[in-house]
VEXBADO-232994 format. One record per atom (N, C-alpha, C): residue in three letters; atom name; y negated, z, x. Coordinates in steps of 0.05 Angstrom, whole numbers. Example, Ala and Ser with C-alpha at 12.3 -4.5 7.8 and 13.67 -1.06 7.14 Angstrom:
// residues 2
SITE  code  site       Y       Z       X
SITE   ALA     N     114     156     264
SITE   ALA    CA      90     156     246
SITE   ALA     C      66     156     264
SITE   SER     N      45     142     257
SITE   SER    CA      21     143     273
SITE   SER     C      -1     157     258
END
This chain:
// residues 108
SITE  code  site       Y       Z       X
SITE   UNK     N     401     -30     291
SITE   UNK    CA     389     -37     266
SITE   UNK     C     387     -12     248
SITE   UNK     N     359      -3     236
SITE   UNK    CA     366      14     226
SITE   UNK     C     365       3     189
SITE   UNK     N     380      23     180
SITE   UNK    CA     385      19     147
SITE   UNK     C     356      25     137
SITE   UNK     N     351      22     112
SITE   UNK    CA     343      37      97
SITE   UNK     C     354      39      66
SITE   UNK     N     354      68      56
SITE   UNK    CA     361      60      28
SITE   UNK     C     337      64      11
SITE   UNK     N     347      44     -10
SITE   UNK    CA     321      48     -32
SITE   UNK     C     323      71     -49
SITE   UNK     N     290      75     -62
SITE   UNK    CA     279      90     -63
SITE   UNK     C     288      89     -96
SITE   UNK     N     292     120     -99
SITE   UNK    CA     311     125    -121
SITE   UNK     C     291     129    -149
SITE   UNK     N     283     119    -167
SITE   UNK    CA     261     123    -190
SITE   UNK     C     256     146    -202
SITE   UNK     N     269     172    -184
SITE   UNK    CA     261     203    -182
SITE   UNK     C     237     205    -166
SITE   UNK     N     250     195    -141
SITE   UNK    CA     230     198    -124
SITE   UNK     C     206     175    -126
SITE   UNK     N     202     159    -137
SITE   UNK    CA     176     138    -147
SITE   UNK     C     164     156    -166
SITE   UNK     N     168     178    -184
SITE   UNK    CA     162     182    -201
SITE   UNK     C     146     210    -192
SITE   UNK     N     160     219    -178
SITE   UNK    CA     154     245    -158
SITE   UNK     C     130     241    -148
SITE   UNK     N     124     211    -128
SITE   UNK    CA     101     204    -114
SITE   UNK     C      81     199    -125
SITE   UNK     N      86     178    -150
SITE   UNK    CA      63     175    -175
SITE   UNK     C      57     196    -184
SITE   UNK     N      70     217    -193
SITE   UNK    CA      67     246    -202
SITE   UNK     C      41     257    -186
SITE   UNK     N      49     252    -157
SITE   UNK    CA      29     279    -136
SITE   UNK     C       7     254    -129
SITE   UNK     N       8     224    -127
SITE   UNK    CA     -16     213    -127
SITE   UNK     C     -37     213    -150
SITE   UNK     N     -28     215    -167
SITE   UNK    CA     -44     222    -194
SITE   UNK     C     -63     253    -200
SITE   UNK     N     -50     272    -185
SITE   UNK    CA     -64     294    -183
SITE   UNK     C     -68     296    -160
SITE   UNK     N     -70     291    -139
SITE   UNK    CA     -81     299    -116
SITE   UNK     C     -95     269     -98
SITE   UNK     N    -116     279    -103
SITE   UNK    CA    -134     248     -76
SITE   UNK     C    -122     246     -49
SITE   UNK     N    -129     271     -46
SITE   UNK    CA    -123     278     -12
SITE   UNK     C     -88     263      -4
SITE   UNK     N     -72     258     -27
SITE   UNK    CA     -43     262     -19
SITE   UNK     C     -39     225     -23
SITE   UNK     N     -65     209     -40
SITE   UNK    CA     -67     188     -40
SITE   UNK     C     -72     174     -14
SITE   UNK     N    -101     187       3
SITE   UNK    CA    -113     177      11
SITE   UNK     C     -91     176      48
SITE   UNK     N     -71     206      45
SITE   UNK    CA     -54     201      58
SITE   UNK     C     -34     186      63
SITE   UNK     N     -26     183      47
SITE   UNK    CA      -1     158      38
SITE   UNK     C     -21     127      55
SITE   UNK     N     -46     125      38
SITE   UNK    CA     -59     103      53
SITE   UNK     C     -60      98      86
SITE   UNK     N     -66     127      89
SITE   UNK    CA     -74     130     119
SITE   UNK     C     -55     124     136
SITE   UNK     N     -31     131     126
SITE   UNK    CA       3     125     144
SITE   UNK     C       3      93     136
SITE   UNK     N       2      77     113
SITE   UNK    CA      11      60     121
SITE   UNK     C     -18      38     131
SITE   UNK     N     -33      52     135
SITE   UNK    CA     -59      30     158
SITE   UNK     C     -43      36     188
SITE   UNK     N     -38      65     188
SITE   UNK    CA     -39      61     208
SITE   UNK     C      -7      49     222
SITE   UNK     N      15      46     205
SITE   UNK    CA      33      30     219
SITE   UNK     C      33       6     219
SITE   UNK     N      11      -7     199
SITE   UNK    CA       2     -37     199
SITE   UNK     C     -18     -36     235
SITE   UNK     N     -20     -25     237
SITE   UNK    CA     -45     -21     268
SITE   UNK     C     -29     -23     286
SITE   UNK     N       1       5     280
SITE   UNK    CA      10       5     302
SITE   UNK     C      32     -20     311
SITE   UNK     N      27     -42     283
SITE   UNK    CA      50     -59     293
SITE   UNK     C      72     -56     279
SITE   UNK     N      82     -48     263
SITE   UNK    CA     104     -30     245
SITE   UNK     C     103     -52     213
SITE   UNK     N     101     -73     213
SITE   UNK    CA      91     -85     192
SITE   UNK     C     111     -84     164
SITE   UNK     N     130     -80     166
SITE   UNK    CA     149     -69     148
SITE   UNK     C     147     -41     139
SITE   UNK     N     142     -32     158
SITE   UNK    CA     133       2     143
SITE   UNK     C     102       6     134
SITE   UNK     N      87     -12     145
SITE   UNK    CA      58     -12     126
SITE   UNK     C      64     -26     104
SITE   UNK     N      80     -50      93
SITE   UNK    CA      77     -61      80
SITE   UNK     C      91     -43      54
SITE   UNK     N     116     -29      62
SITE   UNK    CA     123     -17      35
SITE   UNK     C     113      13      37
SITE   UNK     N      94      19      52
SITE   UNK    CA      73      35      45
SITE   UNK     C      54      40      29
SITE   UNK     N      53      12      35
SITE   UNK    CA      23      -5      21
SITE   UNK     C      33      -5      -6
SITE   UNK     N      54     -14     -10
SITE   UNK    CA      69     -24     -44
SITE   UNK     C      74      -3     -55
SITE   UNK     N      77      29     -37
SITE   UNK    CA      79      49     -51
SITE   UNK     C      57      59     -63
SITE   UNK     N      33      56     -45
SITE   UNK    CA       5      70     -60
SITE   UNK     C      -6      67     -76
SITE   UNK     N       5      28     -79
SITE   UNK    CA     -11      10     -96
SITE   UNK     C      10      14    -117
SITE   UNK     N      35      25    -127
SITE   UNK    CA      52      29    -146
SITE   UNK     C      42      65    -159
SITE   UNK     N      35      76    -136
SITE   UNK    CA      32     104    -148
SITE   UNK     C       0     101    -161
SITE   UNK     N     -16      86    -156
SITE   UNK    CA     -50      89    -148
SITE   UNK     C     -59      83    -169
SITE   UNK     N     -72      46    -159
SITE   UNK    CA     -85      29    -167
SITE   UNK     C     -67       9    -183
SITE   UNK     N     -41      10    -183
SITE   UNK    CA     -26      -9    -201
SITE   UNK     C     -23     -40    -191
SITE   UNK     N      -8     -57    -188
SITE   UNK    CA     -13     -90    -191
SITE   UNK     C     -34     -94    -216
SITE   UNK     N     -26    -100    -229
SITE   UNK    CA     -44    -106    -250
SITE   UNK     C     -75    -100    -248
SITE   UNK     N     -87     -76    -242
SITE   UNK    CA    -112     -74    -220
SITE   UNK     C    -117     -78    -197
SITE   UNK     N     -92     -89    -182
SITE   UNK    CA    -106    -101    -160
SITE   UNK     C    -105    -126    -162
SITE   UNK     N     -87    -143    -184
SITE   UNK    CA     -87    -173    -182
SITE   UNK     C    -117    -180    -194
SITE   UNK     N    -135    -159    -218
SITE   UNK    CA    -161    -155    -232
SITE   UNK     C    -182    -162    -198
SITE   UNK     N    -177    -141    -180
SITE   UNK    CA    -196    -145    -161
SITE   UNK     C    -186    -164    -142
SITE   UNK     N    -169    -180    -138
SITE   UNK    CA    -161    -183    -108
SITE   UNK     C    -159    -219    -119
SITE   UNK     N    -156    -228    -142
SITE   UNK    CA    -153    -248    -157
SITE   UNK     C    -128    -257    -146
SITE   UNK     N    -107    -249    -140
SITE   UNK    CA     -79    -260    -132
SITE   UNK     C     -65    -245    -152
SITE   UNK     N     -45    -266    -167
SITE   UNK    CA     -26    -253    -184
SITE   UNK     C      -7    -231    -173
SITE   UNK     N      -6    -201    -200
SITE   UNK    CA      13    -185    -189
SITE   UNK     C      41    -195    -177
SITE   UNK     N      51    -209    -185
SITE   UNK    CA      80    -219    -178
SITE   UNK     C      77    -229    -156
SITE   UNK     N      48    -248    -136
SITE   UNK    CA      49    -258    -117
SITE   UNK     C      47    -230     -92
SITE   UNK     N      29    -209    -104
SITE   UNK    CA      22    -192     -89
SITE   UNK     C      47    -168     -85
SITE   UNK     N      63    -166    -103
SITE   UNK    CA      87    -160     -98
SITE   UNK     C     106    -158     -88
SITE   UNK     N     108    -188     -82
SITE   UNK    CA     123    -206     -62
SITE   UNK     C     113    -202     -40
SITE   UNK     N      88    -204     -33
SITE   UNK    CA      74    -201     -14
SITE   UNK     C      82    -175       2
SITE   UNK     N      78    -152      -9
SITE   UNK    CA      84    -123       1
SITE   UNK     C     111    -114      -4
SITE   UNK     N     128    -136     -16
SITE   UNK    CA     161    -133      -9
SITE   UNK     C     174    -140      14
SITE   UNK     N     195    -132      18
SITE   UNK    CA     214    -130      49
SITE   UNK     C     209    -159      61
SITE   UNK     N     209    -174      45
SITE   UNK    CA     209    -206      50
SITE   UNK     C     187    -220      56
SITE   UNK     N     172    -205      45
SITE   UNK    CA     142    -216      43
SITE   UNK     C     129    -223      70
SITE   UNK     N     113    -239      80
SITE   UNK    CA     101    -242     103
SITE   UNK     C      75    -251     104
SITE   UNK     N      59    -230      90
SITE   UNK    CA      25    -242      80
SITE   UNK     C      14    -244     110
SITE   UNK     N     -16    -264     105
SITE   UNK    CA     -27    -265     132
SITE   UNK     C     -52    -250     122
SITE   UNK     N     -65    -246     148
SITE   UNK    CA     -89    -231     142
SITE   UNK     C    -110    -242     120
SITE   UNK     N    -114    -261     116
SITE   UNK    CA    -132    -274      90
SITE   UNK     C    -117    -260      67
SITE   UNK     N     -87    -261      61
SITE   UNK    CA     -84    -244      33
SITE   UNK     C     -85    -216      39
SITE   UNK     N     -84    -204      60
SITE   UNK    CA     -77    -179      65
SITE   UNK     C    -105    -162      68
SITE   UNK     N    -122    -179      79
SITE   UNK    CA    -155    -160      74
SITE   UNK     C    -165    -149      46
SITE   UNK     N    -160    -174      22
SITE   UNK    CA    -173    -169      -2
SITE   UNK     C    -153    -147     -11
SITE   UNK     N    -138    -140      -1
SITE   UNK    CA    -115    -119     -13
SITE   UNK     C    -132     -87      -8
SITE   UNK     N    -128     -93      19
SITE   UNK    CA    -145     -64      33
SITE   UNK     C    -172     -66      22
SITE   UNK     N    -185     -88      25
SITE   UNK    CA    -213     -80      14
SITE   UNK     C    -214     -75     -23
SITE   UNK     N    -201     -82     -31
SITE   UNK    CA    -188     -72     -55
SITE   UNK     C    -185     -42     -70
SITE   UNK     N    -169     -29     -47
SITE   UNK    CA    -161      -4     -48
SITE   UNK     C    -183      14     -31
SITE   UNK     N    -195      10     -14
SITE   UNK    CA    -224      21      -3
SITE   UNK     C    -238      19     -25
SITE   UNK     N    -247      -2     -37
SITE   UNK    CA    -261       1     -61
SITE   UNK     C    -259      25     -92
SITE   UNK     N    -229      22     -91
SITE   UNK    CA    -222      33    -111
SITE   UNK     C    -213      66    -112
SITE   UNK     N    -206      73     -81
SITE   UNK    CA    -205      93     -72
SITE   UNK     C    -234     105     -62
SITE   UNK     N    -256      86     -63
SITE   UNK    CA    -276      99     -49
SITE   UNK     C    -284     105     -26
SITE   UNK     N    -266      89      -1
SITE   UNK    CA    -254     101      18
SITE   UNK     C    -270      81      39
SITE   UNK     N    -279      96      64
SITE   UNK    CA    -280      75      88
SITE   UNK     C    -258      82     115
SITE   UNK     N    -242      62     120
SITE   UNK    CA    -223      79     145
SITE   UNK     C    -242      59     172
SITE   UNK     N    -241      85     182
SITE   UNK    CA    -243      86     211
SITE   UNK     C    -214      75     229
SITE   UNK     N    -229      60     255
SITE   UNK    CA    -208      49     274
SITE   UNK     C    -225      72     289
SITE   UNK     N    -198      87     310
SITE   UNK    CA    -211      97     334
SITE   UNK     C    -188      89     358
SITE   UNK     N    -205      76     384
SITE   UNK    CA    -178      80     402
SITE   UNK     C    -181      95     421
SITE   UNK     N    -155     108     426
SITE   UNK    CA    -143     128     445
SITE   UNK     C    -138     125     468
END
């Protein structure tokens, strides 16, 4: 079993810091957690996901686009959370929107 410890409000503030000035460091953060949602890793996409959407786009703008309350979507991309793909698309298509972004699937 592995631990994890939580994330210290230095380091949230650090990440919001470098997502705020840098796209490229956004659009990376995104890119790791698609791709451990792909690879199967759904706990590590999910508080991936909750990190980009905390450094990024905010709850509050995504509950605006995604019409699910912040607190539900929260929950959702928390440790506990267990969204199914119907809540979990309008999230990504959400953040593609708002990021501007199209991700590519390629397989290897």
């Amino acid at each position: 079993m592995v631990r994890m410890m939580a994330l210290t409000r230095s380091f949230k503030e650090t990440v919001k810091a470098r997502a705020d000035r840098d796209a490229d460091f956004r659009k990376a953060l995104y890119e790791e957690a698609l791709n451990a949602l792909l690879g199967g890793d759904a706990d590590t996409g999910k508080a991936l996901l909750r990190d980009f959407v905390n450094a990024s786009i905010g709850f509050a703008r995504l509950e605006e686009m995604t019409g699910t309350s912040s607190k539900s979507l929260m929950r959702m991309l928390g440790p506990k959370g267990n969204p199914g793909l119907g809540k979990l698309l309008p999230v990504i298509k959400a953040i593609n929107a708002s990021e501007n972004v199209k991700p590519e699937v390629r397989v290897a």
